[in-house]
Steps between C-alpha positions, in 0.01 A plus 500: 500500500828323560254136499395588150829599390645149673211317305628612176852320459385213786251274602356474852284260724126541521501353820847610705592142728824438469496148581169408283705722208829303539298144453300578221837599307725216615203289375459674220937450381467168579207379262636747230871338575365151518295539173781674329731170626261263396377619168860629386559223297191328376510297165192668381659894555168578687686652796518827400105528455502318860698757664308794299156359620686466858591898518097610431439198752700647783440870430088413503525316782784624746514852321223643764701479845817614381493671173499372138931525513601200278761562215415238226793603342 
């Protein structure tokens, strides 16, 4: 029961390694960082649409090891 409860107000990793976990969100900060840097100012306002389609990319891709935990906001 207290898992379930846990799961509620948090996310958790579907596979528990602490080292693979820590990689895959370092990597994860760093592209969204880097495409937030790069895009920021952009002639052609795009980078707001760039960092939107950025958030589903990570969360499909490196939301299965450690949980889907990104704040777009």
């Amino acid at each position: 029961m207290p898992a379930t409860k846990l799961a509620v107000f948090s996310t958790g990793p579907a596979i528990r390694s602490y080292g693979w976990n820590v990689v895959t969100e370092v990597l994860g900060t760093f592209v969204l960082v880097l495409v937030i840097l790069l895009f920021g100012n952009t002639p052609s306002e795009i980078g707001p649409l760039a960092v939107a389609l950025l958030v589903v990319g990570i969360g499909a891709s490196l939301g299965g090891p450690t949980g889907y935990a990104i704040n777009p906001a």
